[in-house]
DOMIPA-248951 format. One record per residue (C-alpha): residue in one letter; y, x, z. Coordinates in pm, 1 decimal, decimal comma. Example, Ala and Ser with C-alpha at 12.3 -4.5 7.8 and 13.67 -1.06 7.14 Angstrom:
resn v u w
A -450,0 1230,0 780,0
S -106,0 1367,0 714,0
# end
This chain:
resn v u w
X -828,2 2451,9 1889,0
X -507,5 2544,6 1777,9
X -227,0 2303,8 1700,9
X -6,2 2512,2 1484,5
X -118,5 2831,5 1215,5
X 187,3 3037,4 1111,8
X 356,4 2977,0 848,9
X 186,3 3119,8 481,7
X 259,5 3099,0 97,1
X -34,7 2894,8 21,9
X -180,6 2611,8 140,0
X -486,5 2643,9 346,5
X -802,6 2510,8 257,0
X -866,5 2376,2 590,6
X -523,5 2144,4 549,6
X -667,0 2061,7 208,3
X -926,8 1866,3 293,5
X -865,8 1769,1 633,0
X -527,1 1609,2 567,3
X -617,5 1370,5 310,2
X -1001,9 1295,5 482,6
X -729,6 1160,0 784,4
X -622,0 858,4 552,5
X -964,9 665,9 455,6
X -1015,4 422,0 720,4
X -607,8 401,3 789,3
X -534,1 298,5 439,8
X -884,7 80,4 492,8
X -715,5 -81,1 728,0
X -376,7 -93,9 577,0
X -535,4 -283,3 278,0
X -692,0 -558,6 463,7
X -361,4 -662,9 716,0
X -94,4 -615,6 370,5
X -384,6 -732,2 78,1
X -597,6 -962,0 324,3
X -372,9 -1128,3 643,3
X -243,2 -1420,1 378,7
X -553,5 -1501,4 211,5
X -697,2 -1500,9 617,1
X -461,3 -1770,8 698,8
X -458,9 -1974,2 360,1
X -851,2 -2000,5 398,0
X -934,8 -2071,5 787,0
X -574,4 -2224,3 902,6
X -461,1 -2561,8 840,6
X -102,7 -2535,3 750,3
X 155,4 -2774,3 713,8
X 430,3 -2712,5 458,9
X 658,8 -2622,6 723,8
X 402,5 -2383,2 918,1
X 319,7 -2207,2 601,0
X 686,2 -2170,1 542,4
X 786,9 -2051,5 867,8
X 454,5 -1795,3 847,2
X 586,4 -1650,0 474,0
X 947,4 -1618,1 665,1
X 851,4 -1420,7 937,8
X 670,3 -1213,0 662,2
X 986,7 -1124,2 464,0
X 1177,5 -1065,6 804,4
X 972,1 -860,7 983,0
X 894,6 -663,7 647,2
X 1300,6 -611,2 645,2
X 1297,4 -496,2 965,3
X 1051,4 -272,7 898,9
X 1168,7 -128,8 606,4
X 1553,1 -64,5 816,4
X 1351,7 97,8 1083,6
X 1164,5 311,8 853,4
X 1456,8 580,7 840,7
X 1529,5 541,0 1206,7
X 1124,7 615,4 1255,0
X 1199,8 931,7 1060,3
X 1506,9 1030,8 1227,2
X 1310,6 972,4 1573,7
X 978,9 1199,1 1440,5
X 1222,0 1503,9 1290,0
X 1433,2 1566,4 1650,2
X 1049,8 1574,2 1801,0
X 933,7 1876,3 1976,6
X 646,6 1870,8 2119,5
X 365,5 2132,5 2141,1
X 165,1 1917,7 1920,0
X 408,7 1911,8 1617,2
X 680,9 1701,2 1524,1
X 419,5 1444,9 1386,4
X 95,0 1420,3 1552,1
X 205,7 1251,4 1880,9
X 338,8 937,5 1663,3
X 21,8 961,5 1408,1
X -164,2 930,2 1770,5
X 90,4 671,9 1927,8
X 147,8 460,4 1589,3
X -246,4 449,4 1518,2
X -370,0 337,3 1858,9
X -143,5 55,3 1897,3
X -201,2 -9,7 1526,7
X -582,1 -88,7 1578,9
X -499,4 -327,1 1899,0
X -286,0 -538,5 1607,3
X -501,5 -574,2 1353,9
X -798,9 -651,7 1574,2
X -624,7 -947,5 1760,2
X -446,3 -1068,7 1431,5
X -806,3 -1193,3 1255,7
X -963,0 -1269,4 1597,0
X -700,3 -1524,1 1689,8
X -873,8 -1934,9 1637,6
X -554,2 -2069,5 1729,2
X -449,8 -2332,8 1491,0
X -101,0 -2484,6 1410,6
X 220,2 -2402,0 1559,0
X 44,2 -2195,2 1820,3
X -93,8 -1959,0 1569,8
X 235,6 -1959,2 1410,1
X 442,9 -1820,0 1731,5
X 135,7 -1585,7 1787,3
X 153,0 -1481,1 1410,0
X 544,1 -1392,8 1461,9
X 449,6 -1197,5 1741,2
X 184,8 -955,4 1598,1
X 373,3 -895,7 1246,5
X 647,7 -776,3 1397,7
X 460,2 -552,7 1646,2
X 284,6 -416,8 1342,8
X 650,5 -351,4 1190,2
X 696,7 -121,2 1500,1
X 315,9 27,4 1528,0
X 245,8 109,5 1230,2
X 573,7 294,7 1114,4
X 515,5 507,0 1397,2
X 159,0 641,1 1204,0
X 298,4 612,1 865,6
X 643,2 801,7 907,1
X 471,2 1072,6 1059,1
X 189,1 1109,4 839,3
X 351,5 1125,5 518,8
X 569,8 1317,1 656,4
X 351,4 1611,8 718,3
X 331,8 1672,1 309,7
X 633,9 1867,7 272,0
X 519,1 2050,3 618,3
X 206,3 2168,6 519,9
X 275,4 2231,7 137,5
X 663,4 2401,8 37,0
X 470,4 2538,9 -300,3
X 508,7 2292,1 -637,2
X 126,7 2360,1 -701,1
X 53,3 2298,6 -338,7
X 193,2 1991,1 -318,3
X 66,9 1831,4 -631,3
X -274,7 1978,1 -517,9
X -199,6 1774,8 -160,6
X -28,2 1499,0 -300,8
X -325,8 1416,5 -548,9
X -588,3 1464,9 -318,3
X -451,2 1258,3 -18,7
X -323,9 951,7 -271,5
X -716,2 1021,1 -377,2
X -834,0 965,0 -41,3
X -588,8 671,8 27,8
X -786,2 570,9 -267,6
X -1123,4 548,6 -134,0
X -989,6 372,4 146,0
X -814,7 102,3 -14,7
X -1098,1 55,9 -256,9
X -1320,1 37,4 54,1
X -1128,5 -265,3 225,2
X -1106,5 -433,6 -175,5
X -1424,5 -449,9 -120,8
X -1572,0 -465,3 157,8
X -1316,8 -702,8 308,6
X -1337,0 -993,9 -27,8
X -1712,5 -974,9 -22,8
X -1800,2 -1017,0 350,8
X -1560,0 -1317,6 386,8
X -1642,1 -1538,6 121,2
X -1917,2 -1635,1 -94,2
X -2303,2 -1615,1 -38,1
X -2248,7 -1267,2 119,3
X -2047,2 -1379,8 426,3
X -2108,0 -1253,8 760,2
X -2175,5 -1543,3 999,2
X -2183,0 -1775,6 726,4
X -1792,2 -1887,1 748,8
X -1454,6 -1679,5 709,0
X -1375,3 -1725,7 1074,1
X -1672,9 -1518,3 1179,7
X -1682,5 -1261,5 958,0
X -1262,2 -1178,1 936,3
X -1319,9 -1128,1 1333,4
X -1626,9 -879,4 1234,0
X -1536,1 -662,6 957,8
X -1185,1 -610,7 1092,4
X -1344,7 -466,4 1414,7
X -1553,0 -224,7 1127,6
X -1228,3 -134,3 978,5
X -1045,0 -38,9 1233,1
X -1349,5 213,7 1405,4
X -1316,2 412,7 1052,0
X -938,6 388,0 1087,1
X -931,7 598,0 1466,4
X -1228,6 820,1 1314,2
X -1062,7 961,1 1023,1
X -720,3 968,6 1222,6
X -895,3 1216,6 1481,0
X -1000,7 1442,2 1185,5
X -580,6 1483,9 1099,7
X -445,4 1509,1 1450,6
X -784,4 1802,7 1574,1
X -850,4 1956,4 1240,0
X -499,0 1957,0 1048,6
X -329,9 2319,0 1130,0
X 72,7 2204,6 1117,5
X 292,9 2528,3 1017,5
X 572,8 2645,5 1240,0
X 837,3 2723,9 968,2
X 1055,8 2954,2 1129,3
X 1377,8 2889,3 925,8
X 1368,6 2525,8 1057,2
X 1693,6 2442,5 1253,8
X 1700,6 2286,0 1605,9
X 1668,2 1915,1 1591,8
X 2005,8 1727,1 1600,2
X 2077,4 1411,9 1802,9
X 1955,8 1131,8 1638,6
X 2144,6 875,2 1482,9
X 2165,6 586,6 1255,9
X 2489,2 745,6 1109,2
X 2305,7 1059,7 1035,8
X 2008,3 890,7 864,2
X 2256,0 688,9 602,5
X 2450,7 997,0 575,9
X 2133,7 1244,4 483,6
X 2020,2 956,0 173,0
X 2349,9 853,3 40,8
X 2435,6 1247,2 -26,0
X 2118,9 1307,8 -173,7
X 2186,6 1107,7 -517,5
X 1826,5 1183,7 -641,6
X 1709,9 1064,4 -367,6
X 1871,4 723,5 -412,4
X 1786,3 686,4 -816,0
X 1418,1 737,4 -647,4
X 1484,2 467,9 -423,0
X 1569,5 251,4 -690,4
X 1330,4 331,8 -916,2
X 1008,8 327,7 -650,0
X 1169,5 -22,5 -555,2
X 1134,6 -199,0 -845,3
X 779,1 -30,1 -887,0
X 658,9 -84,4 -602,1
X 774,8 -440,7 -651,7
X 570,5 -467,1 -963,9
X 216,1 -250,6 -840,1
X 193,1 -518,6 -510,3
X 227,9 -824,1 -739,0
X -61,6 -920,9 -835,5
X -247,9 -821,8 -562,1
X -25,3 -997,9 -271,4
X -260,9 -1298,2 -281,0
X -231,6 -1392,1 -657,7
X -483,4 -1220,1 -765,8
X -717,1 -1382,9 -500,3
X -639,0 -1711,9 -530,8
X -642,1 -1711,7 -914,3
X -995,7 -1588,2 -919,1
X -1143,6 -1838,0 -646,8
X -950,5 -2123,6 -845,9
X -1083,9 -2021,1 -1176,1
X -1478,2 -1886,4 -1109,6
X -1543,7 -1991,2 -792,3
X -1527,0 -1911,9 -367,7
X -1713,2 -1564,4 -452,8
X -1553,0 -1225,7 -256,5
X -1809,4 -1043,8 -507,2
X -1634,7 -1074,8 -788,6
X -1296,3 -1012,1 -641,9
X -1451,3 -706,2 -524,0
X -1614,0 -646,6 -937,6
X -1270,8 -743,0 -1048,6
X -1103,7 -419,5 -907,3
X -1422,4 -181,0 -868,7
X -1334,4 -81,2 -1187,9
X -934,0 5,8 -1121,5
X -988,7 157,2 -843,8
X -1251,1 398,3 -992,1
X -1063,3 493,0 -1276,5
X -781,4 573,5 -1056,3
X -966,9 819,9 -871,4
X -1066,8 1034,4 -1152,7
X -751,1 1049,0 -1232,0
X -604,8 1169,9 -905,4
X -870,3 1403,3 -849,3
X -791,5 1547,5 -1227,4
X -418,0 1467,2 -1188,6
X -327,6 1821,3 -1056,9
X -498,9 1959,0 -1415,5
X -296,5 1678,1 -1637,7
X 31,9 1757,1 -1393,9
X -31,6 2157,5 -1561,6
X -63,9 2053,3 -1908,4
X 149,7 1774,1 -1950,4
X 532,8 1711,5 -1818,8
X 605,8 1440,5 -1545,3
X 824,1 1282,1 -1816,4
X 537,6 1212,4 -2068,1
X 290,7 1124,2 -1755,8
X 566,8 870,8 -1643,6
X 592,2 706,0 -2014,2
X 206,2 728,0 -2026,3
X 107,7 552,4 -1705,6
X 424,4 283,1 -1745,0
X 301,8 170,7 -2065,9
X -78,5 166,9 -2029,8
X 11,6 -36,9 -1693,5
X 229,1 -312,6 -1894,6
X -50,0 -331,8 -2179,6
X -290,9 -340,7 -1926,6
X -129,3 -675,2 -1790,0
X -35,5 -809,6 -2180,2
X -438,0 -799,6 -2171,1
X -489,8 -968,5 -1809,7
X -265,9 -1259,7 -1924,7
X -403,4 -1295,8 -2318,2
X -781,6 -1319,9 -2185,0
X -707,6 -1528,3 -1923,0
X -512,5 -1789,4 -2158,7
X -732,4 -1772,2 -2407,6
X -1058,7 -1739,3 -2351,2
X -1225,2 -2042,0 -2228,3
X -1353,1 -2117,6 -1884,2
X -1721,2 -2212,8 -2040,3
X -1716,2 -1833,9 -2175,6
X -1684,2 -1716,4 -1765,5
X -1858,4 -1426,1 -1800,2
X -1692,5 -1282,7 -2099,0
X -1392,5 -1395,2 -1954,9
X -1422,7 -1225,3 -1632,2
X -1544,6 -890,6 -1845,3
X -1252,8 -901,8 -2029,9
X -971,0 -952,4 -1758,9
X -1160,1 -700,9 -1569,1
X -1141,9 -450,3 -1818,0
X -755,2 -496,9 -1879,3
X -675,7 -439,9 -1531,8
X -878,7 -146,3 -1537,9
X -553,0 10,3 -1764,7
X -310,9 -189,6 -1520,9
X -418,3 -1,1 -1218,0
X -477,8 363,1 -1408,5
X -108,0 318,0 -1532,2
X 29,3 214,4 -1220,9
X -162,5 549,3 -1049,1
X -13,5 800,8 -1264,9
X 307,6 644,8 -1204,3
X 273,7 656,2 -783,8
X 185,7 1019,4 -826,9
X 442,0 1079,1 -989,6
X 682,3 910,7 -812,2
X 558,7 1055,1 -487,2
X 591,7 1359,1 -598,3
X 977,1 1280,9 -742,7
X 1050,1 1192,0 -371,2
X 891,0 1475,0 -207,0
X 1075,0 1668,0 -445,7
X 1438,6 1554,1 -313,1
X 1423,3 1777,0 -36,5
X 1435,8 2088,7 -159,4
X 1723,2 1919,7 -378,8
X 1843,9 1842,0 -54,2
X 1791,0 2172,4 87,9
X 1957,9 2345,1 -238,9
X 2263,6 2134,4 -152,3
X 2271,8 2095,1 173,8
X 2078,0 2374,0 350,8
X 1871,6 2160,4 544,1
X 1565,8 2014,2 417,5
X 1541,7 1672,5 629,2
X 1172,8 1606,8 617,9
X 1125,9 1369,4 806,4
X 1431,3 1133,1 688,1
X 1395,0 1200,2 354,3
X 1021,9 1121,5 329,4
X 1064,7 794,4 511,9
X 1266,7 683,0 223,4
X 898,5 615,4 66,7
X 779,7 324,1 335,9
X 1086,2 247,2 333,4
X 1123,6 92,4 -1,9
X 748,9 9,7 20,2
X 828,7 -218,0 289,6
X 1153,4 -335,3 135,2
X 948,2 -471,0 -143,9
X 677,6 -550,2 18,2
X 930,9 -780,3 129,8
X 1061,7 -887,2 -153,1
X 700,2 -965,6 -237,7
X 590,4 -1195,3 -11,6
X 892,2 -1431,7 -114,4
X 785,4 -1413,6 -438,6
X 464,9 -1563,8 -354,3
X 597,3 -1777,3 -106,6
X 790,7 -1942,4 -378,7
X 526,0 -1935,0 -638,0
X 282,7 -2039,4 -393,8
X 496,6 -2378,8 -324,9
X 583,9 -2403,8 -640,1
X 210,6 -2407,6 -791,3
X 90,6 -2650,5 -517,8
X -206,3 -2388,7 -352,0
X -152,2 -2534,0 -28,0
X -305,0 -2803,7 -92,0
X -635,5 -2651,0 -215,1
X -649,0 -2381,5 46,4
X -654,9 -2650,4 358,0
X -914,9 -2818,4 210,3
X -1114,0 -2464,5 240,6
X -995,3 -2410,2 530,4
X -1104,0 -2704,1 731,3
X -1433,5 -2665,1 534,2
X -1469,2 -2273,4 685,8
X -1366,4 -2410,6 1054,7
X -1595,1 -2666,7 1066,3
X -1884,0 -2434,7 979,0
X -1771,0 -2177,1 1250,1
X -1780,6 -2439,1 1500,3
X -2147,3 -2565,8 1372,4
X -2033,4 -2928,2 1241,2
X -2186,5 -2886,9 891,4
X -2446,4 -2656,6 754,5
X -2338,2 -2308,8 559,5
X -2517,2 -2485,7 240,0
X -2313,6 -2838,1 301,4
X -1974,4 -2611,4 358,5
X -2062,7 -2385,7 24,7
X -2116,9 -2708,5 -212,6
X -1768,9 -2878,5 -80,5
X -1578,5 -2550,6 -119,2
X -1768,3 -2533,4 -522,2
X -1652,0 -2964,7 -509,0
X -1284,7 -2874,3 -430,4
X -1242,6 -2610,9 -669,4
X -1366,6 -2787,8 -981,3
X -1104,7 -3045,8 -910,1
X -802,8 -2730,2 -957,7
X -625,2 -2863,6 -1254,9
X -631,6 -2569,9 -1540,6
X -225,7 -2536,4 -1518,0
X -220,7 -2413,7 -1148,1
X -450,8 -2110,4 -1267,3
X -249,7 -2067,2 -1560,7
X 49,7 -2053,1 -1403,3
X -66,6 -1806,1 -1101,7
X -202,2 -1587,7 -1427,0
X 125,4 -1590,8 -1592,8
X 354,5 -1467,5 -1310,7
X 105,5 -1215,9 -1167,0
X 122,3 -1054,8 -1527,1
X 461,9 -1119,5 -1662,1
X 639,3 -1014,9 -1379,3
X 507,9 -672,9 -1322,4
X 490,7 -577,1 -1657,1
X 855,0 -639,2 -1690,5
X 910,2 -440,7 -1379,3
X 714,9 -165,5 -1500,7
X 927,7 -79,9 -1819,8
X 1265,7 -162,3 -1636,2
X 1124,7 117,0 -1389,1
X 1084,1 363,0 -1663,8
X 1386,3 330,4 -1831,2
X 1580,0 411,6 -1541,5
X 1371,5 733,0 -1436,5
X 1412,8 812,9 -1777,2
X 1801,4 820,4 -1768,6
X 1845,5 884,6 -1395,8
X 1619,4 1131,3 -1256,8
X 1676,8 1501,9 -1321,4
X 1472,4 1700,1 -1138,4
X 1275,5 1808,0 -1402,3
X 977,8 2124,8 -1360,8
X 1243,7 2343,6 -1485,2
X 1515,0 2240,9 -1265,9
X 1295,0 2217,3 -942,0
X 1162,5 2617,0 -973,5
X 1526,5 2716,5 -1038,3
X 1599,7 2528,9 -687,9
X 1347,2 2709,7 -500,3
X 1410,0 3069,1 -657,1
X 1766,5 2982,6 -494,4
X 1663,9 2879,9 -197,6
X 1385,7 3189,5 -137,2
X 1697,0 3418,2 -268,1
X 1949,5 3238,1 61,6
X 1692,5 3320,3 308,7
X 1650,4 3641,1 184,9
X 1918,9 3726,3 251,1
X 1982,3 3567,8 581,5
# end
């Protein structure tokens, strides 16, 4: 088969569908190591203060790291020439070493400062691994799709199939490993299982993107330069829209990963019980919402300007949260049903706001580089478009400090251990699933009603703050508006022309 198809106006149909299909199980297993790995340790490790310190620590460095070798990744992948593509060998590369992570990190029964050194060791080789897949899968967008309708049409449909593969692993992964559903009948057992399930549908859908995705040869593409850390800083900090993108997707992305670092988890469990089925409930209905609108985005993206879609989504998202945070504070525990209705509901408008705003935002990004191009004359795919992990680690970063501290601060420790020693002792066959079930229910009775209040307040507060910060300065900063972008590439079409 093929590795390359000449360069066309229009995107094929073939790329279309066999692009985004590539990202289901990866973003599967992407979910379950950046939503999953904490609430793995908190609830079959032991932790001391100091462990669970030192484990949050090398979180927020190796996340750093990550996110300063995410332009360096991209840098790397756009001076690549292989017969292959420019991107392919490191989707290949990045993905393979990316399933021999995840496997071993929720295998691993080591317990204490053991785990901890081992711990260090695998997050930082997933730094490396995966930014290898990622930087050279997102990068393919502007590759395959130069058109403004082609790339909404690509961008919608591949955050659409990211989608299904992140609502896969919320819940698949939440109801396997705790509650009445759990495989093996303790965490231990079933983490080791459903991560080895993951990651087959992770290489599956990754073969369909490196045999059946056709990756143009653009002809007007100059030889690769000599790459450099210099170059990489040099390419953003020219590229002011790219930078006011940065910013902006920052303190979004900041505010999307929030909640659903751990918070959301362990405010559920503490306030109706150890059940992965309603965690899973609890964002079924998001996540559903949010595909119907990426698979009608490309429709609303026609009729409606990315300025009102940006306003739209921002909002909805903060209300959405003003309604997570009022149900949970006022409606009482006794009422859990209702209550969990309710709360569900509201962060059914959280997560369709905070869609329309990644879409958008994606597309902003992608954007840059015929802005780039237009000012520059060269379009820097690969660099520019590893600005997005980039800042997606960077807060990711940020993040996991902010639970860290909130974690500490709200005393879950404490709880967690208890389940945890309950979970180990039922993997090794000291006490009955039914005796380890009724002490986990026993433990969580005895959570004092502040500790879930205050987990509810900052997984709400904060990112609806964030959200409308976000806005406002996309609303004053960016300017690449639909008007501005076709005048761009009428200029650019017009230089080659007449080269």
């Amino acid at each position: 088969m093929p590795a390359h198809e000449t360069q066309g106006e229009a995107l094929s149909r073939r790329n279309l569908w066999a692009y985004p299909a590539g990202t289901i199980g990866r973003d599967m297993a992407f979910c379950m190591f950046n939503n999953y790995l904490l609430t793995y340790v908190l609830f079959t490790k032991t932790l001391t203060a100091a462990q669970f310190a030192c484990i949050s620590a090398v979180m927020v460095a190796a996340r750093i790291f990550d996110a300063f070798n995410d332009p360096i990744m991209g840098n790397i992948i756009e001076a690549t020439r292989t017969r292959w593509g420019k991107f392919k060998p490191w989707i290949a590369i990045g993905g393979l070493l990316s399933i021999i992570v995840f496997i071993t990190s929720f295998s691993t029964t080591l317990q204490g400062w053991s785990y901890v050194a081992v711990f260090g060791v695998l997050y930082f080789a997933y730094s490396i691994t995966y930014t290898m897949n990622d930087i050279a899968y997102w990068g393919m967008v502007p590759s395959l799709a130069r058109r403004a309708d082609d790339r909404n049409r690509l961008t919608s449909r591949t955050v659409l199939f990211a989608g299904v593969g992140q609502f896969l692993g919320g819940v698949v992964v939440p109801t396997f490993t705790a509650g009445s559903l759990v495989i093996g009948g303790n965490a231990v057992t079933a983490y080791r299982v459903v991560v080895w399930m993951v990651c087959a549908l992770f290489a599956g859908t990754q073969l369909i993107t490196l045999l059946a995705v056709r990756e143009p040869v653009h002809g007007d593409e100059p030889p690769a330069e000599k790459v450099s850390l210099k170059k990489t800083v040099a390419v953003i900090a020219r590229n002011d829209q790219l930078v006011w993108c940065a910013v902006i997707f920052l303190i979004f992305s900041v505010a999307q990963t929030l909640m659903g670092a751990g918070l959301s988890v362990t405010y559920l469990y503490f306030e109706f019980g150890y059940n992965g089925l309603l965690l899973s409930i609890f964002s079924i209905l998001g996540n559903l919402a949010a595909a119907v609108l990426m698979i009608v985005f490309a429709g609303l993206s026609n009729r409606f300007s990315r300025a009102q879609l940006v306003r739209t989504g921002a909002f909805a998202s903060a209300a959405g949260y003003g309604g997570i945070l009022l149900c949970g504070l006022v409606i009482p525990r006794e009422l859990w049903l209702f209550k969990f209705a309710m709360l569900t509901v509201s962060n059914l408008f959280a997560m369709l706001g905070q869609t329309l705003v990644y879409l958008i935002l994606i597309i902003c990004i992608a954007n840059t580089i015929e802005y780039n191009e237009w000012k520059t004359g060269r379009r820097e795919e690969g660099i520019v478009f590893s600005v997005r992990p980039f800042i997606t680690k960077f807060a990711s970063a940020l993040v996991q400090l902010m639970v860290l501290i909130i974690y500490l601060a709200v005393g879950v420790r404490s709880v967690t251990n208890r389940i945890s020693d309950l979970e180990n002792a039922a993997s090794q066959g000291a006490i009955s699933v039914a005796e380890k079930t009724a002490q986990i229910e026993s433990v969580l009775q005895g959570v004092p009603g502040g500790q879930s209040a205050a987990l509810l307040v900052c997984m709400t507060l904060i990112p609806a703050a964030l959200l409308l910060i976000s806005y406002g300065i996309y609303r004053k900063k960016y300017t690449i508006t639909e008007e501005a972008y076709e005048q761009m590439t009428r200029e650019i079409a017009a230089r080659h022309a007449a080269e």
